[in-house]
C-alpha positions as CSV (number, residue, x, y, z in Angstrom):
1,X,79.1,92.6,122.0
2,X,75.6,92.2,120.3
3,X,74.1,94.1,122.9
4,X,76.2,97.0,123.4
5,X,77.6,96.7,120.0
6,X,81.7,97.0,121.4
7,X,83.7,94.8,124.0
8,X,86.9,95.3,125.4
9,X,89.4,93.1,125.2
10,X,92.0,93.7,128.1
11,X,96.2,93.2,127.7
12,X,96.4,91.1,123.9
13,X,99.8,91.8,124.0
14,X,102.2,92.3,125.9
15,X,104.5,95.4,126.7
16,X,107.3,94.8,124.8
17,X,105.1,94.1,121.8
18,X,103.6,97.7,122.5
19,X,107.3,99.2,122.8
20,X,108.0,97.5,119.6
21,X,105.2,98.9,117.7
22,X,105.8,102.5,118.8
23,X,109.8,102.2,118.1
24,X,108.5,100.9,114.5
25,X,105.8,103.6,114.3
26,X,108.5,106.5,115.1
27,X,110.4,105.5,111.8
28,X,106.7,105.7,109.7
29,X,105.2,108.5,110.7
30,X,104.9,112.1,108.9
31,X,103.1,115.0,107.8
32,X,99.6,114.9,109.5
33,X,95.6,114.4,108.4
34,X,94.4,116.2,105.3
35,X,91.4,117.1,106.4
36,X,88.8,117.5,109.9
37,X,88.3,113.9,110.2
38,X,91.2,112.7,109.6
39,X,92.4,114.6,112.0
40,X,94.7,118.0,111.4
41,X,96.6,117.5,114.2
42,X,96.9,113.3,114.0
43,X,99.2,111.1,112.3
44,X,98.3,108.5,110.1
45,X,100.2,105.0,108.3
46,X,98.5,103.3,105.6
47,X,99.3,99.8,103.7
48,X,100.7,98.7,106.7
49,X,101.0,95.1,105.2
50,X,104.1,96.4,103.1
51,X,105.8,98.4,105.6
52,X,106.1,96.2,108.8
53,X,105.6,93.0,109.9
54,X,104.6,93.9,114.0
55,X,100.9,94.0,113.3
56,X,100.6,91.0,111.7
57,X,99.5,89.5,114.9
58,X,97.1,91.8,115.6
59,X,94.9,91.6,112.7
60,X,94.8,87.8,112.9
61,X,94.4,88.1,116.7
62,X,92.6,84.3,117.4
63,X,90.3,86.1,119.9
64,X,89.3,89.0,117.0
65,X,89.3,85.8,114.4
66,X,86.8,84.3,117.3
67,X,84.6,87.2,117.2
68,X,84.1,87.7,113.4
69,X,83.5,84.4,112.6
70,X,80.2,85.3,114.8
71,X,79.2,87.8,112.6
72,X,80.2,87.0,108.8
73,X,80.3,84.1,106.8
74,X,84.0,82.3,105.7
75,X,86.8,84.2,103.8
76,X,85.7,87.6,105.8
77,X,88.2,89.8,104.6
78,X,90.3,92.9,105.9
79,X,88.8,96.4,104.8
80,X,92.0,98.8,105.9
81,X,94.2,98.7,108.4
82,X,96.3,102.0,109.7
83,X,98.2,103.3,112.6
84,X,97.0,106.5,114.2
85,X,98.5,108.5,116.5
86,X,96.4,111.4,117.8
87,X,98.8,114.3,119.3
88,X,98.1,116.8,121.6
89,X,95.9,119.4,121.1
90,X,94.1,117.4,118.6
91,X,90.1,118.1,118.8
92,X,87.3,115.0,119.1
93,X,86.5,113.7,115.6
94,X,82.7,113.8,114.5
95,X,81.0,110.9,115.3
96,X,80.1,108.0,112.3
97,X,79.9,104.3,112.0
98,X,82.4,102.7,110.0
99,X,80.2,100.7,107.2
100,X,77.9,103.8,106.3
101,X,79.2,104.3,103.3
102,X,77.7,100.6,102.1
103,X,74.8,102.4,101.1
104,X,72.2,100.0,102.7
105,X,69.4,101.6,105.3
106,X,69.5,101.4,108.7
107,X,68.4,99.2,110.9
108,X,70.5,96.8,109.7
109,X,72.8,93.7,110.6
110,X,76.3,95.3,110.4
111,X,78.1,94.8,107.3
112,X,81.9,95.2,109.1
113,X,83.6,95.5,112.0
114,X,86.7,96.8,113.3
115,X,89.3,97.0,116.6
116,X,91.2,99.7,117.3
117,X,94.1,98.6,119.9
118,X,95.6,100.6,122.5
119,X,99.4,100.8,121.8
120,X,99.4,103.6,124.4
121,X,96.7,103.5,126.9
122,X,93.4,105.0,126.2
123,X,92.2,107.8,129.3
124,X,89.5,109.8,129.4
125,X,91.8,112.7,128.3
126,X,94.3,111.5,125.7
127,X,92.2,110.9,122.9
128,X,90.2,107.2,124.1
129,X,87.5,106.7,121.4
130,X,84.3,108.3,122.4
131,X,81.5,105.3,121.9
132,X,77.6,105.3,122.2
133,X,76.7,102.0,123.5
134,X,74.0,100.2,121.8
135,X,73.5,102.4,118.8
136,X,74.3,99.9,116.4
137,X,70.9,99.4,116.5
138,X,69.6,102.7,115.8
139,X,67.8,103.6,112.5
140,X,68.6,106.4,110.2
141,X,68.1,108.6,113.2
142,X,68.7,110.3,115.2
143,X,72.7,111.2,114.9
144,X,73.7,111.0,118.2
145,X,75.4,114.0,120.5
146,X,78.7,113.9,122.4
147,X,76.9,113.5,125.1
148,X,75.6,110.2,124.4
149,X,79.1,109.4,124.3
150,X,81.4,107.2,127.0
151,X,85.3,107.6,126.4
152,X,86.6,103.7,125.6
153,X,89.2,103.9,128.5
154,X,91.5,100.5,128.8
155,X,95.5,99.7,129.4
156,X,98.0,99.6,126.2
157,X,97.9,96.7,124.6
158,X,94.4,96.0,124.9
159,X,91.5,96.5,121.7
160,X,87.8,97.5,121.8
161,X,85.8,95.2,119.1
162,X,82.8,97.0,117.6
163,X,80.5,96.2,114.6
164,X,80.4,98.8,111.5
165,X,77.1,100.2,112.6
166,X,77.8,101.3,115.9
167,X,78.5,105.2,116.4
168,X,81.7,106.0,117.7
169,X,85.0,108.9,116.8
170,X,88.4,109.4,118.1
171,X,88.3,111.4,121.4
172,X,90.4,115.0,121.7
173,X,93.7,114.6,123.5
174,X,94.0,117.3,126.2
175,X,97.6,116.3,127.5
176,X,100.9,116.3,126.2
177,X,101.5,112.9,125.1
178,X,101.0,111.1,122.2
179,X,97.7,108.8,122.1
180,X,99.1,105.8,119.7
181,X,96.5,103.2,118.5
182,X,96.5,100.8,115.6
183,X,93.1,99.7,114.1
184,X,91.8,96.8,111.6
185,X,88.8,96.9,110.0
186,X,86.9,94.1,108.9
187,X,83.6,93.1,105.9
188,X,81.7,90.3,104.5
189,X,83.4,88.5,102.0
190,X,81.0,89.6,100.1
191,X,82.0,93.2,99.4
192,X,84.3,95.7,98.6
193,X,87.2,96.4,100.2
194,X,88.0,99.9,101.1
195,X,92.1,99.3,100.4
196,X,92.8,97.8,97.2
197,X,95.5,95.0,98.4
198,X,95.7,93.6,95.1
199,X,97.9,96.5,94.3
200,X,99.1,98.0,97.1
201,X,100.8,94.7,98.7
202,X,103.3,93.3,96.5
203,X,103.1,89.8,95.3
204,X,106.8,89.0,97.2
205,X,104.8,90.3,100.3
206,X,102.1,89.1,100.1
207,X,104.2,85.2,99.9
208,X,105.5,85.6,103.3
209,X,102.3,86.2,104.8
210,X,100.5,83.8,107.0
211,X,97.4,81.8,104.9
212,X,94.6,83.6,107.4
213,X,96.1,87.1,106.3
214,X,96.6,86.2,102.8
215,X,92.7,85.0,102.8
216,X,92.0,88.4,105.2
217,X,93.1,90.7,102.0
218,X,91.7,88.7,99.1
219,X,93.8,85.6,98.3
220,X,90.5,83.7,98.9
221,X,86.9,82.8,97.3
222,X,83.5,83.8,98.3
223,X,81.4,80.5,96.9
224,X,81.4,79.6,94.4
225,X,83.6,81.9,92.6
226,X,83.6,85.6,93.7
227,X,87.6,86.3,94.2
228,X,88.6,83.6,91.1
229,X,91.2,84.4,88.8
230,X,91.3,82.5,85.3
231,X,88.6,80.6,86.5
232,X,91.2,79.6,89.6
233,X,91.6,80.1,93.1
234,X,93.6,83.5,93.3
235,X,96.5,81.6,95.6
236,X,97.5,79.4,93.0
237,X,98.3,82.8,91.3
238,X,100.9,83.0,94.1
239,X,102.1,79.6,93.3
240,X,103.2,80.1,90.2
């Protein structure tokens, strides 16, 4: 992972959790992107957290956990989370690296980091995400071609891992089938988050949760006191 930038974690999960997620997904998807990058021709979920409890284990994966807590300091938190689910006919989505809108220069250690899993499996032709090995250490330039690219091909119900500088996009999907994926992205506790949990989750939510994903969207402190509420930690807000 620190020298490529990505690793691919095979089979996380099993079939049936896969089956699951895609019998869930069915009932929350609509309408497609808005725009080229989101895709015009792709399905998206957002604020997952509120509509279904199957991902859960996926963003709090121990072997994700495991590999974060080489990169950031304690109380990392959860950026956004979102299904996606490229359909046919869908073209290759520019290339970009998930933390370059922290406005800090390259080089650079990363600043986030993200999976996307495989619901369905990723194949050369169905929409796998195109990566470019080892450009997470690339400076401001040069922004690299699809060429450069290798498609991140593994079975359903396995996750690629990369760190937010590293230049990657969703790949076209030239069959057709559906190419479903669900992805997690991660930052220092330090910084802002790209989804706003605090009002997007409900507090009666946000109670059943687990601890680690309470502390992943926020319920947590950055020492000695970034995250405090009242001068308090923000779970005992929960607790009342």
């Amino acid at each position: 992972m620190r020298r490529d930038g990505f690793v691919v974690l095979e089979r996380l999960i099993t079939p049936a959790h896969c089956d699951a997620i895609r019998e869930e997904t069915a009932r929350l998807l609509k309408g497609a992107g808005r725009n080229a990058f989101e895709g015009f021709n792709t399905q998206r979920v957002y604020n997952v957290l509120t509509k279904t409890r199957l991902l859960d284990d996926l963003i709090d994966h121990p072997r994700v956990l495991a590999l974060l807590d080489q990169l950031f300091e304690p109380n990392y938190l959860l950026s956004q989370a979102q299904l996606i689910n490229i359909r046919p006919g869908e073209a290759a989505q520019a290339l970009h690296y998930d933390d370059g809108f922290y406005k800090v220069p390259r080089p650079r250690p990363a600043l986030g980091a993200a999976t996307i899993w495989a619901i369905d499996a990723f194949t050369e032709d169905n929409g796998a995400t195109a990566i470019v090995p080892r450009s997470h250490d690339w400076g401001q330039s040069p922004v690299p071609t699809p060429a450069q690219t290798i498609p991140c091909v593994m079975p359903a119900g396995s996750a690629v891992f990369f760190v937010g500088t590293l230049w990657h996009g969703g790949g076209g999907n030239h069959t057709n089938s559906n190419r479903l994926a669900f992805t997690a992205q991660y930052c220092a506790p330090w910084l802002r988050q790209q989804e706003n949990f605090f009002l997007e989750v409900p507090r009666e939510t946000v109670r059943i949760l687990r601890p680690t994903l309470q502390s992943l969207i926020g319920y947590s402190i950055y020492p000695p006191f970034m995250g405090m509420v009242d001068s308090m930690h923000p779970k005992r807000v929960l607790d009342a």
